[in-house]
C-alpha positions, -999 to 999 in steps of 0.1 A, spaced: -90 626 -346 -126 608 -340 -154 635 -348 -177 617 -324 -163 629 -291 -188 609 -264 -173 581 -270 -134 595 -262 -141 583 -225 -163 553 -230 -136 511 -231 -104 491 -227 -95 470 -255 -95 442 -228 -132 446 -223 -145 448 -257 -126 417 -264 -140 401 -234 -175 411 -246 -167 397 -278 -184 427 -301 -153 435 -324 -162 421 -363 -138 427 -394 -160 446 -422 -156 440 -458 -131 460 -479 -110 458 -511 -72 447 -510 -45 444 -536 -43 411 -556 -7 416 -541 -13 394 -509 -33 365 -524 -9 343 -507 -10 336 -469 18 352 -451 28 360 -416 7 388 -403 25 411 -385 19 444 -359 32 477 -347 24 495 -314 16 528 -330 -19 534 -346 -21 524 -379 -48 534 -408 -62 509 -432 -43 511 -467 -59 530 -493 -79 507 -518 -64 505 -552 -85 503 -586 -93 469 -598 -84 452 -563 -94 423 -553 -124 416 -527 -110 400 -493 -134 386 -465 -117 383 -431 -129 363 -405 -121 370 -367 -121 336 -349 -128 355 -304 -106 341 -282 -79 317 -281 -51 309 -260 -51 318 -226 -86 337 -238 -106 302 -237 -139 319 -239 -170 301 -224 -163 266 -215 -193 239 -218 -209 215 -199 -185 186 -211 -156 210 -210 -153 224 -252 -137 255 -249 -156 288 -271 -125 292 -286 -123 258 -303 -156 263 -314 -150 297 -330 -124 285 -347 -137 255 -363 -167 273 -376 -145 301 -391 -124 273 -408 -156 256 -423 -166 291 -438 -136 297 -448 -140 267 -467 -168 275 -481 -163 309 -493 -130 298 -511 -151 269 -525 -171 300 -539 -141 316 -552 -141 342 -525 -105 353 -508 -109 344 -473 -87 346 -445 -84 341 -411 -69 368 -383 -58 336 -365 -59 295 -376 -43 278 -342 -45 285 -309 -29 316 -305 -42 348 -284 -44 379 -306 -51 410 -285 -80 434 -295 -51 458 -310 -33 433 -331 -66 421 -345 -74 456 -354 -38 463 -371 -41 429 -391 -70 445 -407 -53 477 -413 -23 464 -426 -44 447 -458 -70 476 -461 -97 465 -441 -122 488 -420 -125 476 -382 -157 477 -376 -176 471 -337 -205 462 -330 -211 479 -293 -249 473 -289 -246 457 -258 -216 473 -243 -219 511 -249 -232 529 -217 -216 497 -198 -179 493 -200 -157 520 -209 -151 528 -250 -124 545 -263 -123 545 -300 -84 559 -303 -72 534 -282 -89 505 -298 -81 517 -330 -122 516 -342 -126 529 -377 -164 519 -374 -188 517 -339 -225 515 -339 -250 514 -312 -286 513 -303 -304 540 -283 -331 514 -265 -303 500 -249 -288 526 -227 -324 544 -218 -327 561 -250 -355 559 -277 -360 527 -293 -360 534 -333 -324 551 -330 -290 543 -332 -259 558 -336 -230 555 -360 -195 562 -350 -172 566 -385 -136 577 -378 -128 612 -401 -111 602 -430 -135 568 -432 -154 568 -465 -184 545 -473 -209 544 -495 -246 560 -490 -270 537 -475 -304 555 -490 -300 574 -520 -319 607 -525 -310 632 -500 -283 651 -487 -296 640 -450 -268 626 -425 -237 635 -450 -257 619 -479 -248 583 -464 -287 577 -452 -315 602 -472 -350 608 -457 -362 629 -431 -341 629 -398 -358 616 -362 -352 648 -347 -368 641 -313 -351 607 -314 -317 624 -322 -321 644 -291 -331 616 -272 -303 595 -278 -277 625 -274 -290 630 -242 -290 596 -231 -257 587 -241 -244 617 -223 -265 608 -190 -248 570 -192 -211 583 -195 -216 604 -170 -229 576 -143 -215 550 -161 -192 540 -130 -216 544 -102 -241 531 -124 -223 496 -129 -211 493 -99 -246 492 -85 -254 468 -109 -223 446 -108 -237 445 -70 -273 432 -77 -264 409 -106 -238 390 -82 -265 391 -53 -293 376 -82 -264 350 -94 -257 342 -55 -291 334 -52 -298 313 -76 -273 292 -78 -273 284 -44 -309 280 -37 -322 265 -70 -308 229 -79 -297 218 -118 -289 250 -127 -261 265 -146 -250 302 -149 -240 309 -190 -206 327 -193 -180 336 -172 -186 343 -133 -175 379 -128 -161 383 -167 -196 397 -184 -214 427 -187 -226 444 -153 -263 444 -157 -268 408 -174 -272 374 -161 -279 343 -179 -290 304 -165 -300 270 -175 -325 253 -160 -325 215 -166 -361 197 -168 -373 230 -175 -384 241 -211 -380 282 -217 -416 292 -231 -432 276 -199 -407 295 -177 -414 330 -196 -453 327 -193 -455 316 -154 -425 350 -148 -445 372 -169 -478 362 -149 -459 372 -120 -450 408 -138 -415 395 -146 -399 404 -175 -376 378 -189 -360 361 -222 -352 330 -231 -328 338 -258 -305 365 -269 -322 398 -273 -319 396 -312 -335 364 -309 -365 377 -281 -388 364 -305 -378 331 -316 -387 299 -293 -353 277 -308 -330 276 -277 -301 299 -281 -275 288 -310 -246 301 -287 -252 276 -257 -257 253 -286 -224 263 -297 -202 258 -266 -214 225 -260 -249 225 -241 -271 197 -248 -303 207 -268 -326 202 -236 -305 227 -216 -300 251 -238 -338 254 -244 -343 268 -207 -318 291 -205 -333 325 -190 -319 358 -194 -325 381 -171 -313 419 -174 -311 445 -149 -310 487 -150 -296 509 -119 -336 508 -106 -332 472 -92 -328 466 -64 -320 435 -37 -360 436 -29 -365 437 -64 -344 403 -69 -360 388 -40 -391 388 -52 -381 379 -89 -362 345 -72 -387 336 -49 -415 331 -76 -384 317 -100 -376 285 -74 -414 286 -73 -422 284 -108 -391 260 -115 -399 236 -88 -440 229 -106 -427 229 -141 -404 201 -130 -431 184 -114 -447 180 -143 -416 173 -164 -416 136 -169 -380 136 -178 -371 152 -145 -391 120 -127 -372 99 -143 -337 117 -134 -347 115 -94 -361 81 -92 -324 71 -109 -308 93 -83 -324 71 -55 
């Protein structure tokens, strides 16, 4: 049984595939399975074997995709899952190079479902951790049914204080204390606890499972009406991602002759708040490695906007946000010396 009992009715294993936040953590494994060998699964849940003493360190890496999951397809038409895969091989390479055991959960182009993925880590000992920043208080999470040992999330992005997160660790789950010291949070993390954020986060996270489906559903609304609008009304642009296939409150475009800081200043002079990158990266002008990644030259990548809505929107509010954006986009080509080039070719 999971001791953290809000997240019992929050997600598909479907959907936290899709949003590509599962990750394999670190454990020990017996010097047993050294040797590659056919990985294989069960349909009833399974726990990660017990470490034994002495036993060998094991880094598994979790290639997304594959298959008939292709992932995000590029410009010139590489497919994610190609890409994934090749960059797990080279660090596979390079951690064996570094005499680390490394493996791969799949090394062709095979679709491994969410669960499977999961009882390939079990089976050799290793913790399942997920990474739900972006998709708690958005798509559905069940832990039991994904098979989670591990979940963490950040308050800030479901309404909650920023400076908090939260922790999932199934019972039974042992790891080793973060801050040493104090008895504070089951002596994993000592110091004095953020009582007022604690509460703040509880409370949030209760309020976005309870409106989670109205909530989305509004938002799946006015993201489609913002994607609508801008592909159709503002020329050499790209939406990032899948059409429908991504999270309800988040769009994400490329704007060709357009470089992202310009973009960001002229919206935020206009009160519109934007990014140009992935929210870990908000800070960072270097276009975003993951367009990079499935195949978008560097020029396109570099003004990529990401826009991300809340169940305040509204139509009006997109209105105004992509009148001033075909605004904005049509002067900073005019200025773009690349983009007078590309029309006087096109006449």
């Amino acid at each position: 049984m999971s001791t953290f009992k809000p997240l019992k009715t929050l997600t598909s294993r479907r959907q936290v595939l899709k949003a590509g936040l599962a990750a394999l953590t670190l454990s020990g494994m017996s010097q047993a399975i050294a040797k590659e060998e056919a990985l294989k699964t069960s349909n009833g849940h399974s726990k990660p074997k017990a470490k034994k003493s002495g036993a060998k360190r094991v880094v598994v890496l979790d290639p997304g995709h594959g298959g008939i999951d292709t992932g995000a397809i590029g410009r010139n038409g590489s497919k994610e899952k190609h890409v994934v895969l090749a960059i797990a091989k080279n660090v596979r390479s390079i951690l064996r190079n570094q005499g680390i055991d490394a493996r791969l959960t799949r090394s062709g182009d095979t679709f491994i479902p969410l669960y499977d993925r999961v009882e390939i880590a079990h089976k050799h000992g290793i913790l399942f951790h997920t990474d739900a920043v972006q998709a708690f208080g958005q798509v559905p999470i069940n832990v039991d049914e994904c098979h989670i040992d591990m979940l963490s999330a950040s308050g800030h992005k479901f309404n909650g204080p920023k400076g908090i997160g939260i922790m999932y660790i199934r019972t039974g789950v042992k790891i080793r204390s973060f801050i040493h010291g104090g008895a504070q949070e089951r002596k994993r993390r000592a110091g004095t606890e953020n009582v007022p954020g604690i509460v703040g986060i509880g409370t949030a996270a209760k309020r976005a499972a309870a409106n989670m489906e109205e909530r989305t559903a509004k938002e799946r609304e006015v993201r489609d009406y913002l994607i609508d609008r801008v592909l159709n009304e503002i020329p050499y642009c790209r939406l990032n991602g899948h059409r429908t296939d991504r999270l309800p409150n988040n769009a994400n475009f490329s704007f060709q002759f357009v470089e992202g800081e310009s973009l960001l200043i002229k919206l935020d002079m206009k009160g519109i708040c934007a990014s140009s990158g992935s929210a870990c990266t908000s800070g960072s002008l270097d276009p975003s490695h993951v367009l990079l990644a499935i195949g978008l030259p560097h020029e396109i990548a570099h003004g990529s906007l990401r826009l991300t809505l809340n169940e305040e929107i509204e139509k009006e509010d997109i209105d105004y946000v992509v009148d001033n954006l075909k605004e904005i986009v049509a002067h900073l080509r005019e200025m773009s010396p690349l983009y007078e080039d590309f029309i006087k070719k096109q006449k």
